[in-house]
VEXDREN-2710 file (C-alpha; in Angstrom, 1 decimal):
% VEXDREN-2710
k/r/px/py/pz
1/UNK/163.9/32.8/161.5
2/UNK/161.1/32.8/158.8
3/UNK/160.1/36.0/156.8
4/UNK/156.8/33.5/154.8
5/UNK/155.9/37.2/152.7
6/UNK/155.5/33.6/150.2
7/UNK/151.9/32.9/151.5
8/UNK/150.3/36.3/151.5
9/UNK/148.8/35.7/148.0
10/UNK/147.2/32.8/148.7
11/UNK/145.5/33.4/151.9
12/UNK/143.8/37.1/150.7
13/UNK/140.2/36.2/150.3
14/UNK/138.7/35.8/146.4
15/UNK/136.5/39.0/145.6
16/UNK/133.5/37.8/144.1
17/UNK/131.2/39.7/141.3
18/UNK/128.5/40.8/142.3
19/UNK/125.4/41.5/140.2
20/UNK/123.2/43.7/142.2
21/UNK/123.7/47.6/142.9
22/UNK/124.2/48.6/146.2
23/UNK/125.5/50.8/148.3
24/UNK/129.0/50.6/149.5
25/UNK/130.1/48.9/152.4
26/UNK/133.4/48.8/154.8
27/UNK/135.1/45.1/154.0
28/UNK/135.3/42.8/156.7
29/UNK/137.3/40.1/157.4
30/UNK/136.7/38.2/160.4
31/UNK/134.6/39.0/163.6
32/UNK/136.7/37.4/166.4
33/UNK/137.3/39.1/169.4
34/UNK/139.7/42.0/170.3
35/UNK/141.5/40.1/172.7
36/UNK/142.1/37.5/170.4
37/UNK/144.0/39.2/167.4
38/UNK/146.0/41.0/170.1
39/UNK/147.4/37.8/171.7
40/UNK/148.1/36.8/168.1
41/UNK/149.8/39.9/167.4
42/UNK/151.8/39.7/170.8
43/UNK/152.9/36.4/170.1
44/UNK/153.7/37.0/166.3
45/UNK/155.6/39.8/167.8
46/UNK/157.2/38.0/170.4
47/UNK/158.0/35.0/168.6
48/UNK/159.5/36.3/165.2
49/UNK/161.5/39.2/166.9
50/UNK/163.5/36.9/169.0
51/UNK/164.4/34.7/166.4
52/UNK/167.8/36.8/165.7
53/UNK/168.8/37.1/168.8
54/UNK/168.4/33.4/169.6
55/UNK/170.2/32.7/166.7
56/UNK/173.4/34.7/167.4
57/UNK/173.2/33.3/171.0
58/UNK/173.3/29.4/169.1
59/UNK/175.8/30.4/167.0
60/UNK/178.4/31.0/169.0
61/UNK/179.1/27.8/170.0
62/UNK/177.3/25.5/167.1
63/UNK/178.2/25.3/163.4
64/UNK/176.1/27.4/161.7
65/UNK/174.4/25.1/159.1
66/UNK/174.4/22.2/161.2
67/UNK/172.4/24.5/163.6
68/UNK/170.5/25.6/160.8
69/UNK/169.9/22.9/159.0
70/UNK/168.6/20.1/161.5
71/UNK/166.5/22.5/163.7
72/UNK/164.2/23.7/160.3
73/UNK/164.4/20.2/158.9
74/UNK/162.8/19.0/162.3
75/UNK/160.4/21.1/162.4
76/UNK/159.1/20.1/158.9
77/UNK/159.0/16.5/160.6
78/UNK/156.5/18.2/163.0
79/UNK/154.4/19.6/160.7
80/UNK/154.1/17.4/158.0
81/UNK/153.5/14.8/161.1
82/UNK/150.7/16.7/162.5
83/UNK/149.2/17.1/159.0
84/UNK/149.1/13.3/158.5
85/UNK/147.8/12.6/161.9
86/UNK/145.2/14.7/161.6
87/UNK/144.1/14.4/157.3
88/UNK/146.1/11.1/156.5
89/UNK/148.8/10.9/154.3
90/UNK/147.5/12.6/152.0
91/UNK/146.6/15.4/153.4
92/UNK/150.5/15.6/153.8
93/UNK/151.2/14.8/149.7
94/UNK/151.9/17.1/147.0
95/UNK/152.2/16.3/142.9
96/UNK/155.6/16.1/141.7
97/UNK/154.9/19.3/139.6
98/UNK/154.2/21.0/143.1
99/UNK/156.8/18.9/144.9
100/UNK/159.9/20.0/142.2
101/UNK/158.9/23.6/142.7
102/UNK/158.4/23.3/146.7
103/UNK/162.1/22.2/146.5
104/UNK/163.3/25.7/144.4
105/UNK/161.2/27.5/146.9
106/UNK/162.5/25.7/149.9
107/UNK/166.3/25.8/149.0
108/UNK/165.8/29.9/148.4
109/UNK/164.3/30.0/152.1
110/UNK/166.2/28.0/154.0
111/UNK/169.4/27.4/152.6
112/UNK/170.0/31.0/150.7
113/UNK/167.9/32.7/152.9
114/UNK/167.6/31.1/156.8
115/UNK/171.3/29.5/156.0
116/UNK/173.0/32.7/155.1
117/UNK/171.8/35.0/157.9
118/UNK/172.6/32.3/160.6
119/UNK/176.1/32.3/159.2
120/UNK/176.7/35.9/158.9
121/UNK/175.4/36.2/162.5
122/UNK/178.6/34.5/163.6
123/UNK/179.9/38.0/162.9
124/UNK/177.5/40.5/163.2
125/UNK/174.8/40.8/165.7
126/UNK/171.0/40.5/165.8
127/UNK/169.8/43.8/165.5
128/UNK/172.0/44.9/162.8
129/UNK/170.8/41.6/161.0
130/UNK/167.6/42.1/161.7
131/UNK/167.2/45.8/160.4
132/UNK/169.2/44.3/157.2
133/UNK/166.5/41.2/157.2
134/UNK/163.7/44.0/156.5
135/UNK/165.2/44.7/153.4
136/UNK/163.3/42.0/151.8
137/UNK/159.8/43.5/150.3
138/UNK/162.6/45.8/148.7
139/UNK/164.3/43.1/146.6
140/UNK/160.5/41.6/145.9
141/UNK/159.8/44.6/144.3
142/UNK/162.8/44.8/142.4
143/UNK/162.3/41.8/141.1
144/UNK/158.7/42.2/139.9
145/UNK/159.3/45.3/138.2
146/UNK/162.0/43.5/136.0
147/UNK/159.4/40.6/135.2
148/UNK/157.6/40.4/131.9
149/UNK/153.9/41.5/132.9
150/UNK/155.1/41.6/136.8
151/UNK/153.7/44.0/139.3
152/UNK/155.2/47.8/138.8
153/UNK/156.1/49.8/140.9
154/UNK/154.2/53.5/141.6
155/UNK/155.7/56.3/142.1
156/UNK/155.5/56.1/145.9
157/UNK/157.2/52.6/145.7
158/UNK/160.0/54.3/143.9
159/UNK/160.7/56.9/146.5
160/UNK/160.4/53.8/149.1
161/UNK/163.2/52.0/147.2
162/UNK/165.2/54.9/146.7
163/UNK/165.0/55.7/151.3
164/UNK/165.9/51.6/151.9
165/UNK/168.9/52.1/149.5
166/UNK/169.9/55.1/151.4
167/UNK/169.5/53.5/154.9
168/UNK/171.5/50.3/153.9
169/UNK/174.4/52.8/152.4
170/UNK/174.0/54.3/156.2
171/UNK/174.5/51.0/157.7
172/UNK/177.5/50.1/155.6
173/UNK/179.4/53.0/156.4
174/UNK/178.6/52.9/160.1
175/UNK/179.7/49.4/160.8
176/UNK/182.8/49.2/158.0
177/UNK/184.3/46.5/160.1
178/UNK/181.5/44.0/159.3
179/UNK/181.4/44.3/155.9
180/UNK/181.1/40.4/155.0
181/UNK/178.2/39.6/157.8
182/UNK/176.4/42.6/156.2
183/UNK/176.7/41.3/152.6
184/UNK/175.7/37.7/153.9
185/UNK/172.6/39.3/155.5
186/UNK/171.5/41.5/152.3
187/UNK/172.3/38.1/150.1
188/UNK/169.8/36.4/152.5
189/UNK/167.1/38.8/152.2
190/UNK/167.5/38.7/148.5
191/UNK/167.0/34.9/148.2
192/UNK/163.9/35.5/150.5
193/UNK/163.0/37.7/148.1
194/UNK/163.5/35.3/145.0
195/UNK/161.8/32.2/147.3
196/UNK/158.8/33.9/148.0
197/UNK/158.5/35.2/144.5
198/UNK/158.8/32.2/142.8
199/UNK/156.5/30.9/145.3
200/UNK/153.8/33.3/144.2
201/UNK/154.6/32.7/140.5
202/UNK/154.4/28.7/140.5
203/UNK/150.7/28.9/142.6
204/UNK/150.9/25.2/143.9
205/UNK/148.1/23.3/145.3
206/UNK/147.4/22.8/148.6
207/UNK/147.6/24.6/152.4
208/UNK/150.2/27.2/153.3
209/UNK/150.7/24.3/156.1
210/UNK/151.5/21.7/153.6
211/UNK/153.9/24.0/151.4
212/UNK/155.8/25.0/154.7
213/UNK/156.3/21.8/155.8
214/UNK/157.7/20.3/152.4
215/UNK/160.0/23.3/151.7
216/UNK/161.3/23.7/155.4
217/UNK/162.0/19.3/154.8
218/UNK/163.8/20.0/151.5
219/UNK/165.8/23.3/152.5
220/UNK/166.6/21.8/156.0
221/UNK/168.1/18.4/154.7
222/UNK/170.0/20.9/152.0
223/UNK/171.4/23.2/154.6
224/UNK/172.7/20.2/156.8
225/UNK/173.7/18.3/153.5
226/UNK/176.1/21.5/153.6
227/UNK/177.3/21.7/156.9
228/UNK/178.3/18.3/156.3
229/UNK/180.2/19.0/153.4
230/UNK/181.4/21.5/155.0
231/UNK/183.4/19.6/157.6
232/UNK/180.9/21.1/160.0
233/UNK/180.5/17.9/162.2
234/UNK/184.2/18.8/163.8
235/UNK/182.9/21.8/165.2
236/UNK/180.5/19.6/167.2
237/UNK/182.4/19.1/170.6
238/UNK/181.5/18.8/174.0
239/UNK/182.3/22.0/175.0
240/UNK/180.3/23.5/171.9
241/UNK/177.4/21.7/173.3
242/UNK/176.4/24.6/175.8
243/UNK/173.3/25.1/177.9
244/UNK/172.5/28.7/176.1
245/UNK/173.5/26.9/172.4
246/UNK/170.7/24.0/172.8
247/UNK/168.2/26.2/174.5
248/UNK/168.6/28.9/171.2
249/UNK/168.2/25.7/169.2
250/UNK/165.1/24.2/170.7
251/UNK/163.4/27.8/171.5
252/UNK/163.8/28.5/167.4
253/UNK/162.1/25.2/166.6
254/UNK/159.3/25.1/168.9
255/UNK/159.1/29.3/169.2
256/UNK/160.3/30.5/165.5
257/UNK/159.5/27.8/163.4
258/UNK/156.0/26.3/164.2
259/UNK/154.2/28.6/167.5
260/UNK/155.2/31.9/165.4
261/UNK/153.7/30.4/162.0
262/UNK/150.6/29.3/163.3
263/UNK/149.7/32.4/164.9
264/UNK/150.6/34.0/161.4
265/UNK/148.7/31.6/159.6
266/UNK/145.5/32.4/162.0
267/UNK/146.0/36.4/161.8
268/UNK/146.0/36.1/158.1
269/UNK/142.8/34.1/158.0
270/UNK/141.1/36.6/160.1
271/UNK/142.1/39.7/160.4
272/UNK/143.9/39.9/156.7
273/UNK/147.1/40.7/155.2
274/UNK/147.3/44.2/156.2
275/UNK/147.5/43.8/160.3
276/UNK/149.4/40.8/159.9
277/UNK/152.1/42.2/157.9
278/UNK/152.7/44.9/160.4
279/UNK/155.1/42.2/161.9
280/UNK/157.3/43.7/159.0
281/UNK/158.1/46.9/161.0
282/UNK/157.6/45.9/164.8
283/UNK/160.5/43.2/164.2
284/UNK/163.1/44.8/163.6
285/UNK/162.8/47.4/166.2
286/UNK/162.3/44.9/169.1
287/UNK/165.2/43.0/167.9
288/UNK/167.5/45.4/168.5
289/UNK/166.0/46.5/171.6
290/UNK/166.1/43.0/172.8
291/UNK/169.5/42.5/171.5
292/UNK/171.1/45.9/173.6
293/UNK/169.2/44.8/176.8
294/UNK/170.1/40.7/176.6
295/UNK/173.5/40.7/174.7
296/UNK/174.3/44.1/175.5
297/UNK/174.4/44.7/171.8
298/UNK/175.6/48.3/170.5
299/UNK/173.1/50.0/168.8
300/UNK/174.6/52.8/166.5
301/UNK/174.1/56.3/165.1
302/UNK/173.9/55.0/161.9
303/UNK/171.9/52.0/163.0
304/UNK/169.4/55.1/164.8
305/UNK/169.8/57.0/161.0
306/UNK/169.1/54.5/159.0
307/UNK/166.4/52.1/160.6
308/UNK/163.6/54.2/160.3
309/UNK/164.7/55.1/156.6
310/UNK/164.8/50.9/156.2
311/UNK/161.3/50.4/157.8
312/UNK/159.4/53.5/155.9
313/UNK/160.9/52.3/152.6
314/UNK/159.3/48.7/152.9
315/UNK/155.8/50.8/153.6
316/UNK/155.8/52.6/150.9
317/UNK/157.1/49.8/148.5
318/UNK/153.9/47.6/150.1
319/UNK/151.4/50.1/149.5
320/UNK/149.1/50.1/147.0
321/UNK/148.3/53.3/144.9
322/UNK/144.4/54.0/146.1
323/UNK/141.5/53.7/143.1
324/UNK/138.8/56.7/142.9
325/UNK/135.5/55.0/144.6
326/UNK/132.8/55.6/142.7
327/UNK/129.9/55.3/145.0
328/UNK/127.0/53.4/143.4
329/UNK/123.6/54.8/143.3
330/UNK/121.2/53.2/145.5
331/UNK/118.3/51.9/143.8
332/UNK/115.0/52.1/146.4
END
């Protein structure tokens, strides 16, 4: 799984000044086809909403940083390889300023963040994580209204925080015996949270390709650096090896980690931030839908109570309070 909320900033396009009067006009992105930027969004869709489920089938059978761990660390090998196929090596080289802060970021991602809601999935299941995953934009938010000269938040992003505290207080009570998986997932959405805000604060150079690829190599090698310590590598058995364990594994790598990002990548560049983030809210609701129809996953009253609450909280935290246009005159 990869919630990459990180590379939003950097991909909105630059507004430039302009010195002539004019009448207003609708803002455009891109002009591709329709067709096209629905098969993106289908395979966004597709790709990232599976992601839980795939990890609770692997983890039933593999250790969960090992599992973790290797699987994001190879696909950094895969993108950074691609990138230096295609530009050189340098094309896949960053400064050390960029490098050391790529590392922070990475750890947040895929160690506190990936790491901790693979392991709390070998007690709770993917839907519940998943509706506790969409949490994140909340503790963002948080985060920048606490930060000297950080983004506040409007009165409509108050009222959102208030509903996704509500509907995680609705999830806690309704599943009391999974109290520990639940506090794992909420920890993991908060070190998303910290990743990608750091990641917007230190502005590196570069792609989003190239910063993906160094902080999924850094935050892989730490996650299995873990499972070693860990005393993970017992766990590894024949028996663990399963047929449904390796296919999770390999479906998250090719599927999660590098078919799922492009397509993200591509929507952002041209179709914008605003379609492309609606990923946010889809998610969470397929996941458990998929999860009750594959796994035969329970899905809850409080789980049917508090999603919606979850998913309207992280639009109204995202939205932007609207300015007054004031439309120019037009000068004939």
């Amino acid at each position: 799984m990869w919630y990459p909320s990180r590379l939003l900033s950097r991909l909105e396009p630059p507004t430039k000044p302009t010195t002539s009067v004019a009448p207003l006009k609708p803002l455009t992105v891109g002009e591709e086809p329709t067709w096209k930027v629905l098969g993106a969004l289908c395979l966004l869709y597709l790709c990232w909403s599976t992601t839980y489920l795939a990890i609770r089938i692997g983890v039933k059978d593999l250790p969960p940083f090992l599992f973790a761990g290797t699987r994001v660390t190879l696909a950094s090998l895969c993108l950074l390889g691609v990138l230096a196929l295609v530009g050189g090596w340098r094309a896949a080289s960053m400064t050390w300023r960029d490098l050391a802060w790529t590392a922070v970021v990475g750890i947040f991602l895929f160690v506190g963040g990936n790491g901790l809601v693979t392991l709390a999935q070998k007690s709770i299941e993917s839907g519940l994580a998943a509706l506790l995953i969409a949490t994140t934009p909340l503790w963002m938010a948080i985060l920048e209204g606490v930060w000297p000269g950080g983004e506040r938040l409007h009165v409509a992003g108050w009222l959102g925080l208030g509903l996704g505290m509500t509907g995680v207080a609705l999830l806690a009570r309704g599943q009391q015996g999974e109290a520990t998986g639940m506090a794992l997932v909420l920890c993991s959405a908060c070190a998303w949270g910290v990743g990608s805000f750091i990641q917007r604060r230190s502005k590196p150079q570069g792609s989003p390709y190239l910063h993906a690829g160094w902080q999924m190599a850094f935050g892989g090698i730490a996650s299995t650096l873990i499972g070693l310590g860990l005393g993970e590598t017992s766990q590894l058995t024949a028996e663990s090896i399963t047929p449904r364990a390796v296919g999770a594994f390999f479906y998250l790598l090719v599927i999660g980690s590098l078919v799922g990002f492009v397509a993200y990548i591509w929507l952002l560049k041209h179709v914008g931030t605003a379609l492309a983030g609606t990923y946010a809210y889809v998610n969470p609701v397929l996941a458990v839908i998929l999860g009750a129809l594959v796994e035969g996953e329970q899905v809850t009253w409080s789980m049917l109570a508090a999603g919606p609450l979850v998913l309207s909280s992280v639009a109204l935290v995202r939205a932007k309070p609207q300015a007054k246009l004031v439309r120019a005159p037009v000068v004939e």
